[in-house]
C-alpha positions as CSV (number, residue, x, y, z in Angstrom):
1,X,91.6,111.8,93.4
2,X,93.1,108.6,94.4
3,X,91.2,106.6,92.3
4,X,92.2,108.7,89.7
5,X,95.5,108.1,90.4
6,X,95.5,104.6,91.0
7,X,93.6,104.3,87.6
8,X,96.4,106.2,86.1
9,X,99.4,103.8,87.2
10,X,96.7,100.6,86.8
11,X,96.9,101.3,82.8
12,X,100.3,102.7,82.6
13,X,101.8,99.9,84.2
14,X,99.9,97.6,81.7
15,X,101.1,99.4,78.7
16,X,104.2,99.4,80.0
17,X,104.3,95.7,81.6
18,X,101.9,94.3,77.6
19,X,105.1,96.4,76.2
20,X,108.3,94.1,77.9
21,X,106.2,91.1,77.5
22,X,105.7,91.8,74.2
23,X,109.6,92.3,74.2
24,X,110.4,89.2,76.2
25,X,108.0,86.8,73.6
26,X,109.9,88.0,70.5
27,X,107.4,90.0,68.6
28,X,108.9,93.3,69.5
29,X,112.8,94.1,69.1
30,X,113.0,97.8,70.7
31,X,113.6,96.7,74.4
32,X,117.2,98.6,75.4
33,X,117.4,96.5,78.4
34,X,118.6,92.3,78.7
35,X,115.9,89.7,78.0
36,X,116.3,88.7,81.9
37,X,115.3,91.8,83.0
38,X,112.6,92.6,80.3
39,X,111.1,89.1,81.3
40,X,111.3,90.4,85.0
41,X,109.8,93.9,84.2
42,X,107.1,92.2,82.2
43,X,106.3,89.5,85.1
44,X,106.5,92.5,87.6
45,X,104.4,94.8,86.1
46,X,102.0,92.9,85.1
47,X,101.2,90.8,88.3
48,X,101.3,94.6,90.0
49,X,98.7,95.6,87.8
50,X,96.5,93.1,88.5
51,X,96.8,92.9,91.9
52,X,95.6,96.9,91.7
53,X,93.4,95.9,89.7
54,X,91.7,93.2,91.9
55,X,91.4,95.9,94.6
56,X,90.0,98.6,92.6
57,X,87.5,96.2,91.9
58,X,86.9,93.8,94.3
59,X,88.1,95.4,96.9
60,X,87.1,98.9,96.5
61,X,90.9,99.8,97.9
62,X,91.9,102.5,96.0
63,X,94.7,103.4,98.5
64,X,96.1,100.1,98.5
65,X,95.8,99.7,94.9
66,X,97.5,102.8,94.3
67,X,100.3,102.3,96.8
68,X,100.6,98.8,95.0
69,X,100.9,100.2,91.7
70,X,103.5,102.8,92.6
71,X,105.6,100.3,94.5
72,X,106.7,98.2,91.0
73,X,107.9,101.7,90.2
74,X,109.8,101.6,93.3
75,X,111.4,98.3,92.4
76,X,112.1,98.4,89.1
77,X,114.2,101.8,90.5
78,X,115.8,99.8,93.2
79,X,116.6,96.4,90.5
80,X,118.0,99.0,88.2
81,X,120.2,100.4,90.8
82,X,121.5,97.8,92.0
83,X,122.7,96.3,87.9
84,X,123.9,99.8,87.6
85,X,126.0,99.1,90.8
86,X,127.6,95.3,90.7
87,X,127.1,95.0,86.7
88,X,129.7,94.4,84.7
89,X,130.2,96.5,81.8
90,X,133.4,95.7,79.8
């Protein structure tokens, strides 16, 4: 079941980190979110994925790999919370 999982947050965090770097290059214009932070959504979810990745494979870690791959859900929570908080919105 964890490997399942871990699979499951591996490709979504793919689609979703292919999908901001496709946002941050210029090829897709549907992003809702600034180009700083799509660059650091893309950058984040994609190392995270490989890193999960790399230890489903290599490492035959599916715990860590899933813990890893939840966790850039985790902080893209905690960046958002914290724009939501100190941004400025005039």
């Amino acid at each position: 079941m964890v490997k399942i999982l871990a699979w499951i947050f591996i490709f979504f965090n793919i689609y979703m980190g292919g999908n901001f770097f496709l946002n941050a290059i210029g090829i897709l214009q549907d992003s809702k979110y600034s180009v700083g932070a799509t660059r650091l959504y893309a950058v984040l979810l994609l190392a995270m994925a490989g890193a999960s990745v790399y230890l489903m494979v290599a490492k035959s870690n599916a715990k860590m790999a899933l813990w890893i791959g939840a966790g850039a859900w985790v902080l893209i929570f905690f960046i958002l919370l914290a724009n939501m908080i100190f941004g400025k919105y005039n």
